[in-house]
Kinemage of the C-alpha trace (Angstrom):
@kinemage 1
@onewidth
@group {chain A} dominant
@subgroup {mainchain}
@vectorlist {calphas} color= white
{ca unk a 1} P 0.000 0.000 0.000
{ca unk a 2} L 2.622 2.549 0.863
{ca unk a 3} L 4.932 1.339 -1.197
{ca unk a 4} L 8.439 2.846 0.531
{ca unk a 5} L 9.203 -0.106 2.928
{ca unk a 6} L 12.678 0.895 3.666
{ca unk a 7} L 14.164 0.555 7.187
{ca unk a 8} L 14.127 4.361 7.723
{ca unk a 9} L 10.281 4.242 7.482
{ca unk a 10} L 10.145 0.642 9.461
{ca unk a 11} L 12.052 2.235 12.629
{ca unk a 12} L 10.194 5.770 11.957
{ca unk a 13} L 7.050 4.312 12.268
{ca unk a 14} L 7.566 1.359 14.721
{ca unk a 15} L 10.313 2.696 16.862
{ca unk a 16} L 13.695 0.823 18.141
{ca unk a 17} L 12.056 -0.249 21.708
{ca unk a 18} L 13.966 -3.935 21.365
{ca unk a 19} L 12.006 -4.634 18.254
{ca unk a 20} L 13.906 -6.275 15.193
{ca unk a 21} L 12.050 -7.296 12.566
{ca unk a 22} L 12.502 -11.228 11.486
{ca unk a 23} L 13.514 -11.885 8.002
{ca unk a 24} L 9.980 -13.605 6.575
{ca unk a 25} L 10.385 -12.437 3.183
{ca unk a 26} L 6.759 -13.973 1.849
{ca unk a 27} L 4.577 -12.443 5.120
{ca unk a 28} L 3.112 -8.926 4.378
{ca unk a 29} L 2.832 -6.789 6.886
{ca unk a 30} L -0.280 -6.110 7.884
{ca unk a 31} L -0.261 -2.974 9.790
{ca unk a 32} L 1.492 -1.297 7.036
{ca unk a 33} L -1.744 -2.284 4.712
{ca unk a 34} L -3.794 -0.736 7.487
{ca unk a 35} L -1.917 2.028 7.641
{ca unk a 36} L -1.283 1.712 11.541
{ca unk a 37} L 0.749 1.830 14.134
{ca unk a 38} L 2.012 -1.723 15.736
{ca unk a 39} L 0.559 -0.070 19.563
{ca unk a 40} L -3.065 0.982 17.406
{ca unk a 41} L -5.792 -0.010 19.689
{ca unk a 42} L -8.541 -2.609 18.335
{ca unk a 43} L -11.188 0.400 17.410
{ca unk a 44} L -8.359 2.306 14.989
{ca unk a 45} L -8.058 -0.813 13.517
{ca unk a 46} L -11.309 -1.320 12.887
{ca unk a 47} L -12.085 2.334 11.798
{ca unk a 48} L -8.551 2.193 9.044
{ca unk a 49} L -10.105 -1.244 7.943
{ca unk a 50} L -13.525 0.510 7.427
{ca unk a 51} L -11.947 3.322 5.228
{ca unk a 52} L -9.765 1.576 3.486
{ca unk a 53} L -11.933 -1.166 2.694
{ca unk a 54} L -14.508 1.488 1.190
{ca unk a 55} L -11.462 2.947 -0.553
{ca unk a 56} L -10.333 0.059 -2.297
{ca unk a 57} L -13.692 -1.842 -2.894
{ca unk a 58} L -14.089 -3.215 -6.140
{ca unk a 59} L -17.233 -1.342 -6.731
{ca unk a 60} L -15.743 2.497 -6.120
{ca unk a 61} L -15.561 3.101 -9.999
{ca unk a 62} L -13.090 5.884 -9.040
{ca unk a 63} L -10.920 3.764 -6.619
{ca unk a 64} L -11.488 0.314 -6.839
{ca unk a 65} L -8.650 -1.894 -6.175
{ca unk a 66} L -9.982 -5.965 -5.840
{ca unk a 67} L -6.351 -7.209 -5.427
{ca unk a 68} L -5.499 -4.690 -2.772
{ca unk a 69} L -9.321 -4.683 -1.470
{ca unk a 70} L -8.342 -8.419 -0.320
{ca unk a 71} L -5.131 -7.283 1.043
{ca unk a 72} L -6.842 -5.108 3.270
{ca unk a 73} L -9.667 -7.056 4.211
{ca unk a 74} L -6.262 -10.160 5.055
{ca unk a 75} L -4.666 -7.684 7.047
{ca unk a 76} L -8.118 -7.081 8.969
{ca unk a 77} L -8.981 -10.143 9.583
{ca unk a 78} L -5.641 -10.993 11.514
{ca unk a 79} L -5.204 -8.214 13.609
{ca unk a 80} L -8.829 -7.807 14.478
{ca unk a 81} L -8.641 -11.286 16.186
{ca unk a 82} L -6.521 -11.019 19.324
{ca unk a 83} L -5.092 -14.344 19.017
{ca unk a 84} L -3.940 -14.045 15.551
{ca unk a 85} L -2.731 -10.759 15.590
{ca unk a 86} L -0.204 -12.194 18.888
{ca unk a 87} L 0.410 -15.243 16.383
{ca unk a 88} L 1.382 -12.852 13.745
{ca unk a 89} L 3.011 -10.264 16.010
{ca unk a 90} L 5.021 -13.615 17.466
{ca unk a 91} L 6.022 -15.107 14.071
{ca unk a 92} L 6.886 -11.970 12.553
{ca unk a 93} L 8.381 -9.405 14.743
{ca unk a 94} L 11.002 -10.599 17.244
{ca unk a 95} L 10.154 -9.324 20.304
{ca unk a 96} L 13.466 -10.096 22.865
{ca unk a 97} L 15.345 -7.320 23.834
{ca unk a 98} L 18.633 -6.568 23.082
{ca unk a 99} L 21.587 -7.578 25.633
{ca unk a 100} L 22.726 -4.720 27.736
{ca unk a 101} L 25.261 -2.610 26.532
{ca unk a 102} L 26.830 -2.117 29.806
{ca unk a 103} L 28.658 -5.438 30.199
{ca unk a 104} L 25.936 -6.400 33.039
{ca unk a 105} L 24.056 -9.629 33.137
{ca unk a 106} L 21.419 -10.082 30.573
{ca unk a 107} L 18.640 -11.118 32.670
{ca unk a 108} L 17.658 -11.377 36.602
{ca unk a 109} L 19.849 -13.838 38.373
{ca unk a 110} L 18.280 -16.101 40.627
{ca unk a 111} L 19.292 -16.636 44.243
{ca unk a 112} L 19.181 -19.700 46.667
């Protein structure tokens, strides 16, 4: 949909909070079809999938768009569903943080 997926625009949009995107060539992403934010809240993503799905429908004589129509209406259908948007999220973004830059220990250390 947008068309400019370089990494400038990834970490513009998504931030560098620990989050590295996972090489998965073949999966789209859907909240750039939706136009949204990876934090967007379940009602923006309803309201982008609205517009866009008018926007794109295969009826607008003006606008009509069937192959991205169904890209859209994909994109909705996974991150309206809580569980498959955290399957997607999961498989597609890797969410561990990076290791401290300090020299410190990387996690909590447990204690007898």
């Amino acid at each position: 949909m947008t068309g400019d997926a370089t990494p400038q625009r990834f970490w513009a949009l998504y931030g560098r909070e620990g989050l590295c995107p996972v090489h998965t060539p073949n999966t789209p992403n859907y909240y750039e079809m939706l136009q949204v934010s990876r934090a967007a809240q379940p009602l923006i993503i309803t309201k982008a999938y609205r517009l866009l799905a008018a926007f794109y429908h295969p009826d607008n004589k003006e606008t009509g768009d069937r192959e991205a129509f169904h890209n859209v209406a994909d994109a909705y259908r996974v991150l309206c569903d809580p569980v498959r948007r955290a399957a997607y999220d999961r498989d597609t973004f890797d969410t561990s943080s990076p290791p401290p830059s300090n020299g410190g220990p990387r996690g909590r250390e447990l204690s007898d």
